[in-house]
N, C-alpha and C positions, 0 to 999 in steps of 0.2 A: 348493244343488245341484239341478239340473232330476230331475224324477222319472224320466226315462229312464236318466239315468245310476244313480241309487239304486239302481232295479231290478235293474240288468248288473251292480252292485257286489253286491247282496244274495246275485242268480243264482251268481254267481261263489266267494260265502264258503260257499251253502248245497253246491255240486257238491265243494266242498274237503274241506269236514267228510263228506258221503258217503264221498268216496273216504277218507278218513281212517279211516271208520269201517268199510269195506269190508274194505281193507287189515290194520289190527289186527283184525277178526275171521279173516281167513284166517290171520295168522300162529297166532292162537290157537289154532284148528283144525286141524292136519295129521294128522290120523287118517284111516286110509283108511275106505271102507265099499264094500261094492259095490252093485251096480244095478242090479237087470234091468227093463227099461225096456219089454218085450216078451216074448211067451214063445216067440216065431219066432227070434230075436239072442241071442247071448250076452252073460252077464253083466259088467259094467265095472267096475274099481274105481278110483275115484275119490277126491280129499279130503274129506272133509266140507264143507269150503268153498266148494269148485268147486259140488258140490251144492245145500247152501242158497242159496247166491248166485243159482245157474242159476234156483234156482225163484224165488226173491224177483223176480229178471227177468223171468221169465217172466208170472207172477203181475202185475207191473207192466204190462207191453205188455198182456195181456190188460185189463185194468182199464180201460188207455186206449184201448183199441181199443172199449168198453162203453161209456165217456163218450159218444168220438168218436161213435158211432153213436146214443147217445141223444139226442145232441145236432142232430141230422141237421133236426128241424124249426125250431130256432131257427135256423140258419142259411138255412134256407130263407126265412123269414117275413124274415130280415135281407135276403138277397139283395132281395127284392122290393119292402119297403120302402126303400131303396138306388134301385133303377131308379127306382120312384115318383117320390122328392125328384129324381132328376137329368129326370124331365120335365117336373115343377113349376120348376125353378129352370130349364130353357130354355124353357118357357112366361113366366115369370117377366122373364127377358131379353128377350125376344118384346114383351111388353108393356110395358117401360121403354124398349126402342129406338123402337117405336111414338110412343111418348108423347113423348120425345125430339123427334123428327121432327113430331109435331103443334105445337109449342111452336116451333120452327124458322119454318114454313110460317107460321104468327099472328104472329110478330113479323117476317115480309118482311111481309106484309097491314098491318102495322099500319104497317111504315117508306114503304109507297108511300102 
């Protein structure tokens, strides 16, 4: 089986079991608690689920938004070794069509 497929199967069992494990945690939880999330807004009450979950999301996007931007130099050194190989490889073409052609021109010299 090609690895791209494996991966979208893998991707696929791992978002199932998430939600799986989402889901019976909120059933388990229905207690309410409230929230004051502010001291200008008034306070919310909420499940306990909606709660931890909201933060465990939260807590997620932040995390990857920490990667994302730690990661801000390797992509950059990607990008430009990226450009590099693409003027190497049409310098590259540059000089086989060259060569090409020189090898053309010797063998009319050689046929007259």
């Amino acid at each position: 089986m090609p690895r791209k497929t494996m991966m979208i199967i893998l991707r696929t069992i791992l978002a199932a079991l998430t939600a799986l494990v989402c889901v019976a945690f909120a059933l388990a939880h229905t207690q309410t608690m409230t929230v004051m999330y502010s001291p200008v807004h008034e306070a919310v009450t909420l499940p306990v689920a909606v709660v931890v979950l909201a933060m465990f999301g939260f807590g997620f996007v932040i995390g990857g938004l920490m990667v994302w931007l730690n990661g801000h130099e390797k992509r950059a050194e990607h990008r430009a070794l990226k450009k590099k190989s693409r003027v190497q490889d049409k310098e590259i073409d540059h000089w086989r069509n060259r060569s090409s052609e020189s090898a053309i021109i010797v063998r009319q010299d050689a046929a007259e």
